[in-house]
C-alpha positions in Angstrom: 3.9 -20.1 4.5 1.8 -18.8 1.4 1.8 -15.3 1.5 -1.4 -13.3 -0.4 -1.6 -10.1 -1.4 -4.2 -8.5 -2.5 -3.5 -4.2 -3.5 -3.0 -1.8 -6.5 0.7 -2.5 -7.7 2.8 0.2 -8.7 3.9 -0.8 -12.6 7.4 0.0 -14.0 7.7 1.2 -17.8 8.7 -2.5 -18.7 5.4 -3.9 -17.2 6.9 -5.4 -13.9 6.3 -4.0 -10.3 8.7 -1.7 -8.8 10.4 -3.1 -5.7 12.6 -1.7 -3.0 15.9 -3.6 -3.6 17.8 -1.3 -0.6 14.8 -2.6 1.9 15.9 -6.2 0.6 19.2 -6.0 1.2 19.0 -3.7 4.4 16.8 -7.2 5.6 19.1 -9.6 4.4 21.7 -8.0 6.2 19.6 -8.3 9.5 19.3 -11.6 9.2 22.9 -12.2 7.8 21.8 -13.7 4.6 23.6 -13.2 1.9 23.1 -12.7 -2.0 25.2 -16.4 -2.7 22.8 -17.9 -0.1 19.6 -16.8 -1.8 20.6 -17.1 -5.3 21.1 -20.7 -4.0 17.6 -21.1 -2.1 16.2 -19.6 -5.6 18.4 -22.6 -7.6 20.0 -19.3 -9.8 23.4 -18.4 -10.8 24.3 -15.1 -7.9 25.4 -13.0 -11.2 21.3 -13.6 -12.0 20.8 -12.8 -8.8 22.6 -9.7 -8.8 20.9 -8.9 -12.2 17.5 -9.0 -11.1 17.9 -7.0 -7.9 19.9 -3.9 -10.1 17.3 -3.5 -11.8 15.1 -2.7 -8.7 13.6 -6.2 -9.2 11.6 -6.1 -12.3 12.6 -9.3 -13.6 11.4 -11.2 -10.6 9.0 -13.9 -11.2 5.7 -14.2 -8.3 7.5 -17.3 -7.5 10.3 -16.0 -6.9 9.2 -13.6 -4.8 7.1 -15.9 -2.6 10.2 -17.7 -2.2 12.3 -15.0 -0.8 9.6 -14.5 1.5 9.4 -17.9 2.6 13.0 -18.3 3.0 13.7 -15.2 4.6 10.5 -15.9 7.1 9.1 -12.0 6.4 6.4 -10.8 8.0 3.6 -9.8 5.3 4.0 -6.1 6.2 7.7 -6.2 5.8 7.1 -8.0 2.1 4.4 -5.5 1.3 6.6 -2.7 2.0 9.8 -4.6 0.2 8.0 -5.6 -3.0 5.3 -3.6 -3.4 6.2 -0.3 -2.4 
C-alpha cells in the first residue's frame, strides 16, 4: 500500500515535520505491536527506535514513515493525523 500525501507540513526548528509520537504509540498499542517489533520491520536497532520517536519523530526518514504505515496497515486519515499533525 503506497500511501500519498499531499498538505502543508508543520516544520520543527531542526527542519523535520512534527509528529504525534503519543497517537503512535496509543495505535501500536491497539494493535499490540510493540517498539522491538517495529524497530525490526524497520531493520534498526529498538534504542534507534526509541531515539527517533523521543524526539517527537523528527529524525524519521519518508521511508520510514511509509513503512510504519504499511506495516501497521493505517488508514490514511489515521497517518495524516499521526505524522502530520
Amino acid at each position: 500500500m503506497r500511501v500519498i500525501f499531499k498538505m502543508n507540513l508543520r516544520i520543527s526548528e531542526k527542519g523535520g515535520t512534527r509528529m504525534n509520537a503519543n497517537a503512535l504509540k496509543e495505535y501500536m498499542n491497539k494493535l499490540e505491536v510493540t517498539p522491538v517489533e517495529l524497530a525490526g520491520e524497520l531493520k534498526m536497532n529498538v534504542s534507534t527506535w526509541y531515539r527517533k520517536i523521543g524526539r517527537a519523530g523528527d529524525n524519521f526518514t519518508v521511508k520510514e514513515m511509509n513503512e510504519i504505515i504499511s506495516f501497521l496497515k493505517m488508514p490514511r486519515d489515521n497517518a495524516a493525523k499521526i505524522f502530520f499533525d
